[in-house]
C-alpha positions as MATLAB code, in Angstrom:
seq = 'XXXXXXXXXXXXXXXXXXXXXXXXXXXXXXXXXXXXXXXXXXXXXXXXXXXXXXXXXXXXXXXXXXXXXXXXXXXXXXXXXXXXXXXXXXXXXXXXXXXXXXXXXXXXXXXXXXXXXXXXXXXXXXXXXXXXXXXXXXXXXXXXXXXXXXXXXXXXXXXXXXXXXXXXXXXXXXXXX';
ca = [
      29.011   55.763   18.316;
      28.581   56.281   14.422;
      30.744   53.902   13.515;
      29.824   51.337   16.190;
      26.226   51.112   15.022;
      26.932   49.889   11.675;
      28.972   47.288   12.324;
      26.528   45.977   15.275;
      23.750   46.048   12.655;
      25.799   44.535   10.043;
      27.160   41.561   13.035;
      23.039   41.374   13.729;
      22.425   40.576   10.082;
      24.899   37.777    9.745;
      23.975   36.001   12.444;
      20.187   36.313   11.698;
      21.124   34.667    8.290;
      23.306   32.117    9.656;
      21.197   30.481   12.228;
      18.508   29.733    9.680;
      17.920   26.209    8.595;
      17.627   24.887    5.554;
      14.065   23.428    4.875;
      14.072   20.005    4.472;
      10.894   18.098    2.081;
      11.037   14.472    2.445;
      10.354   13.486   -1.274;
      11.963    9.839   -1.792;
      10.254    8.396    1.720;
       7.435    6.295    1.172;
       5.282    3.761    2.896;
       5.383    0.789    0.011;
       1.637   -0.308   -0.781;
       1.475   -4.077   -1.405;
       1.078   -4.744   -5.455;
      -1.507   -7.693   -5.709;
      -1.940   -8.811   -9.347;
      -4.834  -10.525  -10.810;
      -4.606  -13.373  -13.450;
      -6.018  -15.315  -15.379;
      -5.816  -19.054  -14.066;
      -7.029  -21.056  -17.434;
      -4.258  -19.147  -19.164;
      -2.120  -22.176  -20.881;
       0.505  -19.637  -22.094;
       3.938  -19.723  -20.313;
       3.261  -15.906  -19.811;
       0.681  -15.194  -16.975;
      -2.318  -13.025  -18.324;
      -3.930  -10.311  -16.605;
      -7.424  -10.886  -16.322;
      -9.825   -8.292  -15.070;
     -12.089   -8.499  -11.521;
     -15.767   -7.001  -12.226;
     -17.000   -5.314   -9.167;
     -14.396   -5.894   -7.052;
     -14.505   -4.430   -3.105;
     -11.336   -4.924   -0.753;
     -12.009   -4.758    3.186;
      -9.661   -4.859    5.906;
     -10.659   -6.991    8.257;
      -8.198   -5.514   11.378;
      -9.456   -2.299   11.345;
     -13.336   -2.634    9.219;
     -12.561   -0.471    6.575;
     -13.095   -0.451    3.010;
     -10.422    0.665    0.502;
     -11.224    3.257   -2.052;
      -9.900    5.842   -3.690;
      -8.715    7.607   -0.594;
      -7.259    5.238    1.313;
      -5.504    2.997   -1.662;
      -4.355    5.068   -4.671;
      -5.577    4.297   -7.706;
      -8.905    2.133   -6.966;
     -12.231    2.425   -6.767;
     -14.587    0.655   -4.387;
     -17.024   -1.928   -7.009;
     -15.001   -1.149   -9.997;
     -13.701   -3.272  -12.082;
      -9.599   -3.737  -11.714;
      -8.068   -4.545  -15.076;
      -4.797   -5.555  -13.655;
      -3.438   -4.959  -10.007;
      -4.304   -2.969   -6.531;
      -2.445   -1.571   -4.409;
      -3.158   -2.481   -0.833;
      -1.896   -0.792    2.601;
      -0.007   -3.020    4.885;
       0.004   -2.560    8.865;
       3.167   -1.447   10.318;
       2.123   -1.653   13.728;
       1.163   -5.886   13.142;
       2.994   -8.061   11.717;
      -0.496   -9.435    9.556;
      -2.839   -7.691    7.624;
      -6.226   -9.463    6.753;
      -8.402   -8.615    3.762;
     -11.290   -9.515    2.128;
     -11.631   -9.826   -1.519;
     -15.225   -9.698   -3.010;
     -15.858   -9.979   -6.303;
     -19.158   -8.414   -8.058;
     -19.814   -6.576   -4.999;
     -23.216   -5.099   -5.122;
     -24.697   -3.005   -2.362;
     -28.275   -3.566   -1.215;
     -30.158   -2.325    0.899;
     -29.821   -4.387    3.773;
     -26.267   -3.661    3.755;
     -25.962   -7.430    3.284;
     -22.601   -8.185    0.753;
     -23.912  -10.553   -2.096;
     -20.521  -11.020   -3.390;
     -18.292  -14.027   -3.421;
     -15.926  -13.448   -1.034;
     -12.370  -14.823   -0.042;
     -10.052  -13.851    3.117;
      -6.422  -13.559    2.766;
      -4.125  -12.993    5.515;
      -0.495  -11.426    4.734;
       1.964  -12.155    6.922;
       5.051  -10.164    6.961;
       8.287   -8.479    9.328;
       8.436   -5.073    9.116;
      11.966   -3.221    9.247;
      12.379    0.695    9.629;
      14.462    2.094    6.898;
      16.599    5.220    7.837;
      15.990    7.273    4.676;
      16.920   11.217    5.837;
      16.013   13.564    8.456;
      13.722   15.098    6.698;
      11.639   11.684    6.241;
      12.504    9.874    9.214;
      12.523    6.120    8.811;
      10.278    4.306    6.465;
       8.733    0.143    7.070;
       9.771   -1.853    4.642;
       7.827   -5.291    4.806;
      10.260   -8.692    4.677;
       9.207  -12.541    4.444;
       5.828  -11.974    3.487;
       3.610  -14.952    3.194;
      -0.363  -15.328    3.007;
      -2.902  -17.853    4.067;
      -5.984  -17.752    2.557;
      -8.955  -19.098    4.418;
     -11.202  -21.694    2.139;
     -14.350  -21.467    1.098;
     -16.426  -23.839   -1.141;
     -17.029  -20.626   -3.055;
     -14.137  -20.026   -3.615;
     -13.353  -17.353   -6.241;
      -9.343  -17.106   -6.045;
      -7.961  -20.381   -7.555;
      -4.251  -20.169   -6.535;
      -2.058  -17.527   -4.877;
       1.696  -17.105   -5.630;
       4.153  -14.570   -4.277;
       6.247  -13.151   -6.415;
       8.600  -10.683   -4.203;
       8.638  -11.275   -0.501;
       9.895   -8.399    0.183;
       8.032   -5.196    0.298;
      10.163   -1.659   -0.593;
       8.364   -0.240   -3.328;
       5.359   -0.180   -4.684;
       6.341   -0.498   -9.113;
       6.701   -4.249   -9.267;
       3.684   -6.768   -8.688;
       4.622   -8.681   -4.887;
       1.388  -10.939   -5.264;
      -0.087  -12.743   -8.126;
      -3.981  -14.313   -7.510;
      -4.983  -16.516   -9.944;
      -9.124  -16.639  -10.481;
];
């Protein structure tokens, strides 16, 4: 009996340690955000400038929410964007619809005095196997906007520069104002 007890508890040990699993943390998987850059459209230079938006507010028109700090990194609702957003895309659509306002003020009516313009972004979206740990991940293909005219019209020109959405470093829109 003394010497079956010790190897029982050592047999109990190993297998305790050898059914554990390791823990996975997903660390590369990541929903890409849609880069929209904003330029300068009087720029004569073969390089496109950046040129700042004063006040700017982003609403999504599919779900009536605005974007701030919390729901798109890096941005502030009414703040001024020197250079580029980052904007969610759907994954359960295949279109997202936005509205851009510039110098968005807030009354008290809770009437927008901005100038506003609606884009649409339409896109396929493809699930990208990345690990078990992450799962799959949309990646957004063929994207293409429409942008719905206005006589006030505060976007000049739109152009896409990457059609295809998998990360979220390099500018995929460029709007010209």
């Amino acid at each position: 009996m003394k010497r079956i007890f010790p190897v029982l508890l050592i047999a109990v040990i190993v297998s305790y340690f050898s059914s554990c699993e390791k823990d996975d943390i997903c660390v590369e998987g990541d929903t890409p955000f849609l880069v929209i850059g904003f330029y300068d459209a009087a720029s004569e230079e073969e390089e496109d400038v950046f040129k700042s938006v004063p006040s700017l507010r982003i609403r999504a028109i599919d779900n009536d929410s605005i974007y701030s700090k919390t729901t798109a990194p890096v941005f502030t609702d009414r703040s001024t964007v020197s250079d580029s957003v980052l904007v969610p895309l759907r994954i359960d659509a295949s279109t997202t619809t936005f509205e851009f306002i510039i110098n968005s003020d807030d009354n008290d009516e809770d009437i927008e005095t901005g100038t506003i313009d609606s884009l649409t972004f339409s896109y396929s979206v493809d699930s990208e196997y990345i690990s078990r740990a992450c799962g799959f991940i949309p990646n957004f293909n063929a994207l293409d906007t429409t942008r719905q005219v206005y006589t006030t019209d505060w976007i000049k020109r739109i152009s896409i520069v990457n059609e295809n959405v998998e990360r979220s470093n390099t500018i995929h829109v460029k709007i010209f104002h």
